[in-house]
C-alpha positions as CSV (number, residue, x, y, z in Angstrom):
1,X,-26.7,-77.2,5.0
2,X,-25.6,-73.5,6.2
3,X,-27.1,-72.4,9.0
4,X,-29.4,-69.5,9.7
5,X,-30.5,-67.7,13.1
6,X,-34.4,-66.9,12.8
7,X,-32.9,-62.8,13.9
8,X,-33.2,-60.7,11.1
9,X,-35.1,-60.1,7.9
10,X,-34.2,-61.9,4.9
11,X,-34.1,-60.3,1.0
12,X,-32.3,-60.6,-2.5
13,X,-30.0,-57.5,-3.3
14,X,-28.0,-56.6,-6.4
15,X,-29.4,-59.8,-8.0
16,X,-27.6,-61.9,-5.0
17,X,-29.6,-63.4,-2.5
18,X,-28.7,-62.1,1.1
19,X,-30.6,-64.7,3.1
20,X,-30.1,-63.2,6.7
21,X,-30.0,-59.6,7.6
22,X,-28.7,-58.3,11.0
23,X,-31.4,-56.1,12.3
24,X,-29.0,-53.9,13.8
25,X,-25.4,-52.9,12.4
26,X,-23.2,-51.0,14.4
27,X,-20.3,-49.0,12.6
28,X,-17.1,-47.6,13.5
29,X,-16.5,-45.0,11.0
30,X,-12.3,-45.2,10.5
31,X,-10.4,-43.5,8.5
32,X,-11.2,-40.1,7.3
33,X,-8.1,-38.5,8.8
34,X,-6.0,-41.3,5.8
35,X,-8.2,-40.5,3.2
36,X,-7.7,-36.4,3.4
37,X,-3.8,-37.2,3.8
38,X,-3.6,-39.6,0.9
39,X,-5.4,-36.7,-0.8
40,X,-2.8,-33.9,0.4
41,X,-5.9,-32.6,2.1
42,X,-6.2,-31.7,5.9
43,X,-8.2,-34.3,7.9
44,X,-10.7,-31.6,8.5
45,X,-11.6,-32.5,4.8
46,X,-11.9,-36.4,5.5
47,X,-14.3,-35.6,8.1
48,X,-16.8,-33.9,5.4
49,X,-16.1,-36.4,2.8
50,X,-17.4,-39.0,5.4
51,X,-20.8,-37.4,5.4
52,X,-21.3,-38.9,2.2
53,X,-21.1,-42.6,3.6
54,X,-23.1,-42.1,6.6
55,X,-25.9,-41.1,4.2
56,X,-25.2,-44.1,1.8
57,X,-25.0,-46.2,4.8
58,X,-28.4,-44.6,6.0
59,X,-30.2,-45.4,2.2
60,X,-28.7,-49.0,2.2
61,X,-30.6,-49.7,6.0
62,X,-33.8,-48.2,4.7
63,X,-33.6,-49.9,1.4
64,X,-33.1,-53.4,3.0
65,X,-35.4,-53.0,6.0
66,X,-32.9,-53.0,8.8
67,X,-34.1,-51.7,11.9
68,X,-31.3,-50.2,14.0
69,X,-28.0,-48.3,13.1
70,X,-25.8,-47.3,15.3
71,X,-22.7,-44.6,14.1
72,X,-19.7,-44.2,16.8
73,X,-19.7,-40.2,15.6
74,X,-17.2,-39.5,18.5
75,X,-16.5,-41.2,21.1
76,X,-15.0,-39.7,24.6
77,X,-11.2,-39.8,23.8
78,X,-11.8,-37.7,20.7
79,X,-11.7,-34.7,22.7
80,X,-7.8,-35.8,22.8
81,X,-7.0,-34.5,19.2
82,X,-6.1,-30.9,18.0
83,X,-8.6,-28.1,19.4
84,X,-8.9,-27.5,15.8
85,X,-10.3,-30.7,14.4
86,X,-12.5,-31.3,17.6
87,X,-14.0,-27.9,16.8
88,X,-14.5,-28.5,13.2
89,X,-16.2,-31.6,14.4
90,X,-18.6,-30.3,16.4
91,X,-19.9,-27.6,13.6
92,X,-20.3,-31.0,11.1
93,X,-22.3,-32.4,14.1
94,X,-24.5,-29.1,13.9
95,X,-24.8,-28.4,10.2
96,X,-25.3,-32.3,9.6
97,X,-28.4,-32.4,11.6
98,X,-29.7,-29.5,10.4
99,X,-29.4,-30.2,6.7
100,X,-30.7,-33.8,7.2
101,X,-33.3,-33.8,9.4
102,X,-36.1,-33.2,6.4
103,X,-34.2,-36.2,4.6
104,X,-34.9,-38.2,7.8
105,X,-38.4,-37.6,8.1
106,X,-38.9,-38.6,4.6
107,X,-37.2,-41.8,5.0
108,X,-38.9,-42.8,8.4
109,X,-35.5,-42.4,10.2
110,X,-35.3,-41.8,13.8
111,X,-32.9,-40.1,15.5
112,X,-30.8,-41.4,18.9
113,X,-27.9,-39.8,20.3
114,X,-26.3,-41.7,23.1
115,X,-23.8,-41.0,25.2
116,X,-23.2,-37.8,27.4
117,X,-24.2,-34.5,26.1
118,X,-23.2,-32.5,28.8
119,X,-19.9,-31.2,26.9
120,X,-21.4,-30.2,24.2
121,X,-22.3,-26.4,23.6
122,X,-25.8,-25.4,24.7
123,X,-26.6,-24.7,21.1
124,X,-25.6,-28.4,20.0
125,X,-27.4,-29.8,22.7
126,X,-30.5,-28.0,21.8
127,X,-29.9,-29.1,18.2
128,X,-29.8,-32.5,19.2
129,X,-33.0,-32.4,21.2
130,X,-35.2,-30.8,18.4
131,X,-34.2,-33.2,15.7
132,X,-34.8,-36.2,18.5
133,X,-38.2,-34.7,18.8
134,X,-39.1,-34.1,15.3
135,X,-37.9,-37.5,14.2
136,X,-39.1,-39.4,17.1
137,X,-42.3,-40.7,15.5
138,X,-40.3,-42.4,12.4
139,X,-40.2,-46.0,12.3
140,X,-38.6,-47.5,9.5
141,X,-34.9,-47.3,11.0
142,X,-33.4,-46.2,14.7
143,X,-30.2,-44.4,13.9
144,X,-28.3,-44.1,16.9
145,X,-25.4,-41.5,16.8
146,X,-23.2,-42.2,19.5
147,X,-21.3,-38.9,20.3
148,X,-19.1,-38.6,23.5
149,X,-19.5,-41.9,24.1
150,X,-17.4,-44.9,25.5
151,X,-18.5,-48.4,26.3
152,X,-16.9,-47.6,29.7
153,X,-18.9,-44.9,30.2
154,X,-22.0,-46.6,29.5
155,X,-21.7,-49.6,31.9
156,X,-20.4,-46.9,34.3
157,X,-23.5,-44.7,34.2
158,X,-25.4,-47.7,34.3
159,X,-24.3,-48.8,37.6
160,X,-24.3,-45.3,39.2
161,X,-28.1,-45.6,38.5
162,X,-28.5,-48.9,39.8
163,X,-26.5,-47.7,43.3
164,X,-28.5,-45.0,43.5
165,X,-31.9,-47.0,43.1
166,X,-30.5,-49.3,45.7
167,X,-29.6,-46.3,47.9
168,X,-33.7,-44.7,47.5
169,X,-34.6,-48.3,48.5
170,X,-36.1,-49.0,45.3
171,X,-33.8,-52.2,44.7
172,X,-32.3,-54.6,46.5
173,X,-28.7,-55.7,46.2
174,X,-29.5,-58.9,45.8
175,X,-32.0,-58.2,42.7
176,X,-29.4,-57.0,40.6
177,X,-28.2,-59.4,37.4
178,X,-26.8,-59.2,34.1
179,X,-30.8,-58.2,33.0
180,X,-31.2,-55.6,35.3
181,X,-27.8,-54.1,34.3
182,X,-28.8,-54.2,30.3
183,X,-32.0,-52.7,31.3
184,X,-30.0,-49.3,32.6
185,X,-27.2,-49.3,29.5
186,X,-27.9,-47.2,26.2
187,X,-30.8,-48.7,23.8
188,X,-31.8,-51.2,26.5
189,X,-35.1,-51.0,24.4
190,X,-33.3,-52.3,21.0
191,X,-31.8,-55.3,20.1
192,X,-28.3,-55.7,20.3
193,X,-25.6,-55.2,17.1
194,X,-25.8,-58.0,15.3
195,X,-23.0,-57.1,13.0
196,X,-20.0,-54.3,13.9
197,X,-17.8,-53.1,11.3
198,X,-14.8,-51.8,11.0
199,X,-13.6,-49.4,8.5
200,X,-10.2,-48.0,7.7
201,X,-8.4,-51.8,8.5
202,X,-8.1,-51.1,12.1
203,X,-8.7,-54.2,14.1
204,X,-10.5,-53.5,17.7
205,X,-13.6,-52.2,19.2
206,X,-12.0,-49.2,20.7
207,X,-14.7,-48.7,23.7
208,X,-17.3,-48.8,21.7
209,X,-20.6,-51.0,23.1
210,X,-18.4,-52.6,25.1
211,X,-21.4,-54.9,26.7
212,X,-23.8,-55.3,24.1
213,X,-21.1,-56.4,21.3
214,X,-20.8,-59.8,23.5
215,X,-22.0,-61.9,20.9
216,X,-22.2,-59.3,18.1
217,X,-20.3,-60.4,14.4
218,X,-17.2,-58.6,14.0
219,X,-16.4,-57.7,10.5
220,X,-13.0,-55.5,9.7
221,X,-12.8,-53.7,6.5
222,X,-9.0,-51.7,5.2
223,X,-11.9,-49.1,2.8
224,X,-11.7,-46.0,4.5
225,X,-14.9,-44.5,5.4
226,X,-14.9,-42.0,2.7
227,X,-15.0,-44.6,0.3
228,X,-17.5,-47.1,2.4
229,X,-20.2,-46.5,-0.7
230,X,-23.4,-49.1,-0.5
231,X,-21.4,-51.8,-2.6
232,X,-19.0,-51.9,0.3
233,X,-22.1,-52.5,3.1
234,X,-23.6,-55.9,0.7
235,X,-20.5,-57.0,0.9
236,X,-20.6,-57.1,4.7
237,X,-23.9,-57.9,4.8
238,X,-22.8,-61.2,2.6
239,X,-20.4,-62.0,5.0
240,X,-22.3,-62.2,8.2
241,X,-25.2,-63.9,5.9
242,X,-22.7,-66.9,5.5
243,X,-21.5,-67.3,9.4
244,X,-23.2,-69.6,11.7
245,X,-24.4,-67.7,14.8
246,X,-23.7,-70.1,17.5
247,X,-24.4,-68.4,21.6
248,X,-22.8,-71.3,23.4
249,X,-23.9,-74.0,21.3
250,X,-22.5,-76.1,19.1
251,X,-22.5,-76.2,15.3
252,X,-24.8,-79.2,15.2
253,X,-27.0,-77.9,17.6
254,X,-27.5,-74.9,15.2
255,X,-27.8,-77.2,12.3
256,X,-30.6,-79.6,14.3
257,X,-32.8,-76.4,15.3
258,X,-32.6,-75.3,12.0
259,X,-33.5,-78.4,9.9
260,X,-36.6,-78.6,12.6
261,X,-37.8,-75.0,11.7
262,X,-37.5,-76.0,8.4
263,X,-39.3,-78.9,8.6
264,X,-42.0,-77.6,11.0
265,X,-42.4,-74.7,8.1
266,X,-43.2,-76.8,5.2
């Protein structure tokens, strides 16, 4: 018998029967910058093309009713590559959210933008802020853009509020554990990534949620993220449906607890 986690939704798709969904994917999107020069294109080009994907990507978490997904849009080494690209990056950033934010409200999407926004231009941050509002009563999905944001970062910020809290009086030293420290990261109030991907066939997290991907699937993919279209998502969606989510315990354990629940359900 395979074993299932009782975390996620379960559904058929495409006439194949997924039997456990992640209820929250988190995506690095890889590879534009290939696709464009295997196109004779500049990367600026990949970039646009990817747009594309993240709205396929977007359809396929509505369609199959999972909760939370999180984009790493940019993350705080980008502002390393040409002054060109970062620019054109930032005006995709702009013209994305205002071109989607009607397709959001439609489809129940929420948006998040985590990480920090202080390097943005005033009119991006503003941007930002408006479509956070006007989305923030959607609940079918939680798509977080992370943007200027670094796993390092987050876990940094997180214990520069937790000093200063300690420093105001308001907590002890002593009352500060693993918990507390989730409780001050980035989507404390969400569930953890179930599944990451990786497109473009690179094979690491690259700062990304550094301390919420602890136990988090990892699945690595060589499409580039042009060409992630929804057939591309089933199939990692099929993947983590057939591994055995284990958290310290062994395989039997996982196949005892779920041969109970199955018994106790029948």
């Amino acid at each position: 018998m395979r074993a299932t986690s009782n975390q996620g939704s379960k559904m058929e798709s495409t006439g194949l029967e997924i039997r456990e969904l992640p209820r929250h994917v988190a995506i690095i999107m890889d590879g534009n910058g290939r696709w464009a020069k295997k196109r004779f294109l500049p990367r600026t080009a990949g970039h646009q093309a990817g747009v594309s994907a993240v709205r396929n990507t977007i359809e396929c978490c509505v369609e199959k009713g999972i909760g939370v997904l999180t984009l790493f849009a940019f993350s705080s080494e980008n502002w390393r590559r040409p002054q060109k690209e970062v620019s054109v990056l930032m005006k995709l950033f702009f013209s994305t959210l205002e071109k989607e934010t009607e397709k959001m409200l439609e489809n129940g999407v929420r948006l998040r933008v985590i990480g920090d926004r202080n390097a943005f231009s005033e009119e991006l941050q503003r941007r930002i802020a408006e479509t956070e509002r006007a989305t923030w009563g959607n609940d079918k999905l939680n798509l977080l853009i992370a943007a200027n944001y670094g796993g390092r970062w987050d876990i940094l910020q997180a214990m520069r509020h937790i000093a200063a809290d300690v420093e105001k009086g308001v907590l002890s030293a002593s009352a500060v554990t693993a918990e507390l420290l989730e409780s001050y990261l980035s989507f404390a109030d969400l569930p953890g990534p179930d599944l990451f991907i990786r497109t473009g066939g690179e094979q690491r997290i690259s700062n990304f949620t550094l301390w919420q991907l602890a136990y988090t699937e990892l699945y690595f993919t060589p499409t580039l993220w042009p060409d992630f279209d929804k057939h591309s998502f089933t199939e990692a969606l099929k993947d983590f449906a057939g591994r055995q989510r284990r958290f310290g315990l062994t395989g039997e354990q996982i196949e005892s607890r779920t041969e109970r629940s199955v018994l106790a359900g029948s």
